[in-house]
C-alpha positions as a printed NumPy array, in Angstrom:
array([[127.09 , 129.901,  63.547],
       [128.487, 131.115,  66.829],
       [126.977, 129.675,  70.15 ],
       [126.938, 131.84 ,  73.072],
       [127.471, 130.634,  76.584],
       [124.898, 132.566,  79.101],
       [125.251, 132.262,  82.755],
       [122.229, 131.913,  84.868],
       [121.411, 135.029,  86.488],
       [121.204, 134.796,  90.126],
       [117.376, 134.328,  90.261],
       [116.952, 131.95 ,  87.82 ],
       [119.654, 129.971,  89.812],
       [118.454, 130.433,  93.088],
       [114.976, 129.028,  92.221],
       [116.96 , 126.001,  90.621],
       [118.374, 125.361,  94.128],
       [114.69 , 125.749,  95.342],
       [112.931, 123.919,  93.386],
       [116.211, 120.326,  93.738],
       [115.676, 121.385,  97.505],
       [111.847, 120.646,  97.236],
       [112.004, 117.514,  95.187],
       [114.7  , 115.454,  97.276],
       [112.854, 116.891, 100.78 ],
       [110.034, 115.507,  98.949],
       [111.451, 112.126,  98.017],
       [113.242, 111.777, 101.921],
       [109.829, 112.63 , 103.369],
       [108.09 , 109.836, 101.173],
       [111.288, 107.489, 101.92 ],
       [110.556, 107.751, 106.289],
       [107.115, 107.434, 105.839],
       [107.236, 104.441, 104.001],
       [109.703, 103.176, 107.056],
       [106.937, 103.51 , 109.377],
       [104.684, 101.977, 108.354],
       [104.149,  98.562, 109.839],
       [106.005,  95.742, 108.651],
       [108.517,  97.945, 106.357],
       [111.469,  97.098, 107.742],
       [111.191,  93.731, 109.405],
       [109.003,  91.474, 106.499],
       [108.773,  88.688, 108.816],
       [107.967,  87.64 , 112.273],
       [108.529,  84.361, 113.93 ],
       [105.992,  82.929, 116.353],
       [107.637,  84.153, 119.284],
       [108.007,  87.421, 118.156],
       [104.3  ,  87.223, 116.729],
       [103.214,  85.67 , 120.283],
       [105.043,  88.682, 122.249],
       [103.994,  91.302, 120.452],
       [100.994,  93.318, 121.617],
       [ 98.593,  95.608, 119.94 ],
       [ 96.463,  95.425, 116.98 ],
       [ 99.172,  94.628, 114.114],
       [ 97.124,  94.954, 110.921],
       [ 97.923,  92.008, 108.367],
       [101.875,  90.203, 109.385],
       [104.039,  87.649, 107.413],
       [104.496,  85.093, 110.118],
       [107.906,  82.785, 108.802],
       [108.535,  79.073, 110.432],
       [108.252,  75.895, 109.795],
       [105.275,  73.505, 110.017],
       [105.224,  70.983, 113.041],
       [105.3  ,  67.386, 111.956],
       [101.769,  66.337, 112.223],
       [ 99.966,  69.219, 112.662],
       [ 98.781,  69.266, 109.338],
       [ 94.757,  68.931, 109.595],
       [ 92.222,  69.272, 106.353],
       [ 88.435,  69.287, 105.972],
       [ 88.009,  70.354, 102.286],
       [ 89.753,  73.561, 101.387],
       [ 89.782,  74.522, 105.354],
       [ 94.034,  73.614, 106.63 ],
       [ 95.065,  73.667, 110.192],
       [ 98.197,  73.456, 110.772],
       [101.047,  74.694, 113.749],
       [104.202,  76.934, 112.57 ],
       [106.86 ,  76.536, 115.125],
       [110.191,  78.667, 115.34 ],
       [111.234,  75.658, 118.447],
       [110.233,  78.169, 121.138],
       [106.977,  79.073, 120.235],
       [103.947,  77.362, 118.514],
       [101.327,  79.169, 116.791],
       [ 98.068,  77.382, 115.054],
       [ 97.476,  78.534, 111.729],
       [ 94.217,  78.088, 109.569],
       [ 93.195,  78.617, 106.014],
       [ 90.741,  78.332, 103.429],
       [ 93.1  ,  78.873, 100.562],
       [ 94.394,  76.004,  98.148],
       [ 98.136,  74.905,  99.723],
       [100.977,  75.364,  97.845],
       [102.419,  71.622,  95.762],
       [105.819,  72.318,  98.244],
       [103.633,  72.27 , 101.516],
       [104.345,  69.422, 104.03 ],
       [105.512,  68.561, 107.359],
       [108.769,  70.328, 108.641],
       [108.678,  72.593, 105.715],
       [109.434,  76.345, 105.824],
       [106.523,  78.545, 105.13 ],
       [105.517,  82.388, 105.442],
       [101.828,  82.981, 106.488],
       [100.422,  85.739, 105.254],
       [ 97.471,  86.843, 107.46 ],
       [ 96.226,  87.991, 110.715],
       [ 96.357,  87.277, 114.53 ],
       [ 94.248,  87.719, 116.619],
       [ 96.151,  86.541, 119.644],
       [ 95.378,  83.011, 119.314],
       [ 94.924,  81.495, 115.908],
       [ 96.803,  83.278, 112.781],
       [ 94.012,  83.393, 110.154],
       [ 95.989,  83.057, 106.925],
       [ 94.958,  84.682, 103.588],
       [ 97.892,  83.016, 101.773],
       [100.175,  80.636, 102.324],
       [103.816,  80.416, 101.024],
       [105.841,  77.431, 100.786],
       [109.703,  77.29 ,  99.921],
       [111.125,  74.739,  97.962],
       [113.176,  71.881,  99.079],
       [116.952,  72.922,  97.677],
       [117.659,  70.067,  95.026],
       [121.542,  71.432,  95.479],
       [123.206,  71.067,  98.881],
       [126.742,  71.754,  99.865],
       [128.75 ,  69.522, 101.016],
       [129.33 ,  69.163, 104.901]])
């Protein structure tokens, strides 16, 4: 059994070319559309940057950490401040807090603001590190 080794003829080969030129156009086209979209590239904002911005922003991760006594509950409704030490912002939600919530701890937001109050829809919490180095 003998194999034979064909060569593409020029057409078949030119609408290879075509058609690899059409899929990764495709693929970089889907790749800076996805970059600007809000939020893509920056995930979080701080309250300053969340105070200075202007505009309707859609739905924002706002990153900080909670003011020491800020924390207010009535039920399932929490108040609470996120601070960034330049900015304050007051924060409410009617979601159940995560176990790692407390006072000083870092937390993202996840929400809306509406230029005053940042009306969360969830509320992330990041653990206390059990393993320091040493200073």
């Amino acid at each position: 059994m003998e194999t034979q080794t064909q060569s593409l003829s020029p057409e078949r080969r030119a609408k290879f070319w075509i058609g690899g030129a059409v899929i990764v156009a495709v693929l970089v086209g889907l790749i800076l559309w996805a970059m600007t979209q809000p939020g893509a590239a920056s995930n979080y904002r701080t309250p300053t940057e969340l105070s200075d911005a202007h505009g309707t922003l859609g739905q924002v991760q706002l990153a900080g950490v909670v003011a020491p006594g800020s924390i207010e509950q009535d039920g399932l409704v929490t108040t609470f401040v996120v601070t960034d030490d330049i900015t304050d912002i007051t924060v409410t939600t009617d979601t159940p807090m995560p176990d790692a919530f407390k006072d000083s701890s870092e937390v993202v937001a996840i929400g809306t603001f509406d230029g005053d109050t940042f009306t969360a829809t969830k509320v992330l919490a990041k653990c206390p590190s059990k393993f320091k180095a040493k200073v």
